[in-house]
N, C-alpha and C positions, 0 to 999 in steps of 0.2 A: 430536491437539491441535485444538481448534475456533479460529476465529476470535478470539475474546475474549482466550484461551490466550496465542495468539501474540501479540496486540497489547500486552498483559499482559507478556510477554517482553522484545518490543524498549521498552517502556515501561521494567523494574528496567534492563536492561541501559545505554541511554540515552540515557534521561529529562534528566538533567542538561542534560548536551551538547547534547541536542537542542532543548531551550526557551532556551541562554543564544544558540543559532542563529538562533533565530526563525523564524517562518513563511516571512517573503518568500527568507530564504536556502536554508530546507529545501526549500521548492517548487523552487526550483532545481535543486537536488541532484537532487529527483523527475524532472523535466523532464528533466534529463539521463539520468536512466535508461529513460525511455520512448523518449530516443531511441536507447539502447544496445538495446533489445528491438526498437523496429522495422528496426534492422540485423539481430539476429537472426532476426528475422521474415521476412528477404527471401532468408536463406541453406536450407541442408542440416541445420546440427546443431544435433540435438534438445537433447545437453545445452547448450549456450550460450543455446538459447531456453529449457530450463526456470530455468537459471539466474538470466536477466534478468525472467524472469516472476518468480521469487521475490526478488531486489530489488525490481522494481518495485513488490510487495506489501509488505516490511518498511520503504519508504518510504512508504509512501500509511498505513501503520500511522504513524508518524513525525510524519507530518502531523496524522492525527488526533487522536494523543496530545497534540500541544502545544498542539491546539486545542477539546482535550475533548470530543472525541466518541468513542463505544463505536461501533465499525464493526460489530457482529452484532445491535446496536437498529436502528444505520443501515439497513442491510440487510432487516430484517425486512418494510417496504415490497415487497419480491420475495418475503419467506418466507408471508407472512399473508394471502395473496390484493388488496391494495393495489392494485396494476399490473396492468393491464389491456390485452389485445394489445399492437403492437408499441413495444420499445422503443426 
């Protein structure tokens, strides 16, 4: 599954729910998962960190969906030579 794929996903599954939320509240939601990963980030187990890495991701899709953006255009900046040394 590519990026699009997934975003595509949590988009049918929801899309609803997730725009009657709104931005300021799903960022929220984000926020708090970033900071469930940098807890896992500070421990031992790998699954709890891949875990919250894959929330962190089907949130940040979440975000861009209510706010119409394709995250594997977004991204292209890094795929198409764009970026340039450090970022």
């Amino acid at each position: 599954m590519d990026i699009r794929q997934f975003q595509r996903l949590i988009h049918d599954r929801y899309a609803q729910r997730d725009r009657q939320r709104g931005t300021p509240a799903t960022f929220m939601w984000f926020i708090e998962e970033v900071g469930e990963l940098a807890t896992a980030l500070a421990g031992e187990d790998q699954n709890a960190k891949a875990e919250e890495f894959a929330d962190v991701f089907a949130w940040l899709c979440t975000l861009a969906n209510i706010n119409d953006v394709d995250l594997q255009d977004a991204i292209a900046k890094y795929t198409d030579g764009r970026v340039e040394g450090f970022k």
